[in-house]
N, C-alpha and C positions, 0 to 999 in steps of 0.2 A: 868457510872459504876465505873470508873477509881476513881473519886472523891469520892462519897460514899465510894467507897472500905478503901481509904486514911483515910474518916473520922470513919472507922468503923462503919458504917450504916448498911452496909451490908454486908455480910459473904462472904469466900473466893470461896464458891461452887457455891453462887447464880455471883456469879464476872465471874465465867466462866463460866457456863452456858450462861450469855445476852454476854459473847463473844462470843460464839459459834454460838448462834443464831446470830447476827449480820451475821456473815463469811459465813451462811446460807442463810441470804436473798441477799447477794452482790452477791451471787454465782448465786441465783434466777435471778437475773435482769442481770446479763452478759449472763446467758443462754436465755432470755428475748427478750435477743439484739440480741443475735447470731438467735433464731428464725423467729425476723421481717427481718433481711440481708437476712436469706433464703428466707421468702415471696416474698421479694422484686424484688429476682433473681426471682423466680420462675414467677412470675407477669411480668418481663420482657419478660421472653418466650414466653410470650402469645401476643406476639407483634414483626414480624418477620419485620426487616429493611432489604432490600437489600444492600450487599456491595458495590455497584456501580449503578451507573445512568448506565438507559438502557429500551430495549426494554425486555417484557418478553415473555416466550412462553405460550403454553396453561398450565390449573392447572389441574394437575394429580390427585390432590386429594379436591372433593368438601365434600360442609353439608351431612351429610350423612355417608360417609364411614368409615369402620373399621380401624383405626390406630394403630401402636403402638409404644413406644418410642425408643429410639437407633439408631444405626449406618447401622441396618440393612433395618431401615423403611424406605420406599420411597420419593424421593425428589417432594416438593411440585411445583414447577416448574423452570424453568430456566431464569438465566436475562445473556444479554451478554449488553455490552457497546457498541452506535454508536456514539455516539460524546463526545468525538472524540474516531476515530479507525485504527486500527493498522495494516500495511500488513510488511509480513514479506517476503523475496527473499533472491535470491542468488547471490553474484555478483562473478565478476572471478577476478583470482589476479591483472590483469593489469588495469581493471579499479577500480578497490580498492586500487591501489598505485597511481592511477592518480586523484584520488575523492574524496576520504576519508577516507586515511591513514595519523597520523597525521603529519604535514610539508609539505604536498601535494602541488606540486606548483597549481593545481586546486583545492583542496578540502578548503572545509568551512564549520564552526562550522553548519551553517542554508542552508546545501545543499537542494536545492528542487528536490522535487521529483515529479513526472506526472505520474498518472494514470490512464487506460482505461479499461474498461469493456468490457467484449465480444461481446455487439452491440456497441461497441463507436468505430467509423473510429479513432477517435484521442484518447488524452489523457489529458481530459481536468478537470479533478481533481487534484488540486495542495496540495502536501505536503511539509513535511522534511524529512529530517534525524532525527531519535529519539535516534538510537543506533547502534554499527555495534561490534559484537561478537570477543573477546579477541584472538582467531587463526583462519585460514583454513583448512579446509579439505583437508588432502591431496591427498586421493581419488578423488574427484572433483577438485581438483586446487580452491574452491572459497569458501566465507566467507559467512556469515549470516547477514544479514540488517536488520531493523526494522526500518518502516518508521512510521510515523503521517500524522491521516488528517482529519482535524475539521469535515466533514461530516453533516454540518449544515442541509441537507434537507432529512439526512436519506437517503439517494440512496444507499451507500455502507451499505452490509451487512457481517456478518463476514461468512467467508467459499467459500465468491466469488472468482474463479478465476477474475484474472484480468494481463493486460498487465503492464508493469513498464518503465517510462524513466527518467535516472538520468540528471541533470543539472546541467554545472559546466564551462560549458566554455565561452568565454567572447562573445557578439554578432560580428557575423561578417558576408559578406555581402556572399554567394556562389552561385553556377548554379545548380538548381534541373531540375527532369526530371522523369518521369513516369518509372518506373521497365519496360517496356513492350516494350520500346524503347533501351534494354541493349541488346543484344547477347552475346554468349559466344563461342571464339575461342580457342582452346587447351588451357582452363584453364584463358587466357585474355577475358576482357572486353571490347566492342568494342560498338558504336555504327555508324547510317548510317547519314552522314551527305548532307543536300541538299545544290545545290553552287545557284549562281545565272542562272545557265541553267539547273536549277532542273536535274543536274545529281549527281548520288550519291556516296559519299566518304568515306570510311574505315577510321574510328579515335578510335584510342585504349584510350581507359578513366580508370581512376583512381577514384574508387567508396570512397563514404564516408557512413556515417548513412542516417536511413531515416528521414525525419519531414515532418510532416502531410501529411504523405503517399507519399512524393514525394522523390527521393532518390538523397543526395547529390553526386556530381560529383566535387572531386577534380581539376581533373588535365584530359587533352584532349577536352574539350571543351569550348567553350566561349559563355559569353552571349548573346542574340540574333539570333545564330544560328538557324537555322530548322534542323531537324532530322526526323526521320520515325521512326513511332509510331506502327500503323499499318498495319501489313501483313509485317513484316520485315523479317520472313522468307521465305517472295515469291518474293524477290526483290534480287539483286547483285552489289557490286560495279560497279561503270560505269554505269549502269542503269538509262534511263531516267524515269523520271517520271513524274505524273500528279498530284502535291501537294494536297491537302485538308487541310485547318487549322480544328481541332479539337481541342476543351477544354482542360484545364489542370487540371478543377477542379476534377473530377469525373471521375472513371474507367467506370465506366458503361458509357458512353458515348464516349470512346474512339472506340468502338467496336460495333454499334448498330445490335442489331439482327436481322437476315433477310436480311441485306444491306451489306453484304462483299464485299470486294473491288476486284479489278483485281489485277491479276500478277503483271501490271506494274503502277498502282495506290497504291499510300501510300499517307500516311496522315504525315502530318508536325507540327512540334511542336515549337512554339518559349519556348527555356530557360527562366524562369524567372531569377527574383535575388534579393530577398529578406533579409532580415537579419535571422537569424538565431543563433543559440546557441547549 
């Protein structure tokens, strides 16, 4: 039009008029284009992706029912993530300066972490540390964790209680011994040790943590000792007795039902000594 115009071809009204019309149909096709980006969103709707790998719950909304769209309509169902999954706890200040505060003479970037379920004697889901919360509470004295844990077979679900045991300390060799073998004297630890003429002896002990149900023992006792396990509150220092060795793997067996022992029978326990952490 530009050129014609130039050669006087054609007139100055028909020159803006085919500009106008031009600037008309560019306007067509950019509103064209803004129409198909809307299709396209809206086609995407119709194809819901979960935000995350997971297990889902039941669908609240099948073929058939009435919907409608907005914030107020019903969620079509639930995904939570199991692998991997996350537990979150609380830890108290002293082991949060000793585990994983940073410069900790025990703590490490890849602290593990062990968890147990409410049917599990142990704790035998291994994780990490994922995160642990920028203050304490000063209310509770203690701080917020976030651990990880691959959860490869699906066992852990999210909302399980469960037990937690952090790990941090270097292996080293100790003396465990069954909880049920401990007394308690105004506030001391004590337990009954047997000598070589099965009479029995008053040793104040120095408790540590438990591992795999069995309770470490600092300080008061040595390895290989015997001690009384059972019926310790029907026995007294000086006391002779009539040993029994009994298991250390299993509580239930320390104790069988229906077989309670006499006054001056107890059951003996050798300390193990294992490595531990």
């Amino acid at each position: 039009a530009q050129r014609l115009l130039d050669d006087n071809a054609i007139s100055r009204r028909e020159f803006d008029e085919r500009i106008n019309a031009a600037s008309e149909m560019s306007a067509d096709v950019r509103g064209a284009q803004a129409a198909l980006e809307v299709a396209k969103l809206n086609l995407s709707y119709t194809r819901i992706v979960a935000p995350v790998s997971g297990k889902v719950s039941r669908a609240e909304i099948t073929v058939g029912n009435l919907v409608a769209a907005g914030a107020a309509s019903p969620a079509l169902t639930t995904v939570v993530s199991v692998s991997p999954v996350y537990a979150s706890f609380d830890v108290d200040e002293q082991s949060y300066l000793r585990y994983t505060a940073p410069g900790a003479s025990g703590g490490k970037n890849d602290l593990p972490v062990f968890l147990g379920l409410a049917n599990e004697d142990n704790t035998p889901h291994e994780g990490k540390i994922h995160s642990v919360d920028n203050r304490l509470d000063t209310r509770s004295g203690t701080i917020r964790v976030r651990a990880i844990f691959a959860n490869e077979d699906g066992r852990l679900l999210p909302g399980l209680y469960a037990k937690i045991k952090l790990g941090g300390g270097t292996p080293h060799p100790a003396v465990l011994i069954n909880d049920r073998a401990i007394g308690t004297d105004q506030g001391k630890k004590f337990v009954l040790v047997v000598d070589q003429a099965n009479k029995l002896t008053y040793r104040e002990v120095e408790l540590g943590p438990t591992y795999e149900g069995l309770r470490v023992i600092r300080k008061g006792l040595k390895p290989g000792e015997s001690i009384v396990v059972n019926g310790l509150m029907r026995v007294r220092p000086g006391d002779t007795v009539a040993p029994k060795p009994v298991s250390m793997a299993f509580r239930s067996e320390l104790e069988p039902r229906g077989n309670a022992p006499d006054r001056k029978q107890a059951a003996e326990e050798k300390a193990d000594k294992p490595n531990v952490s």
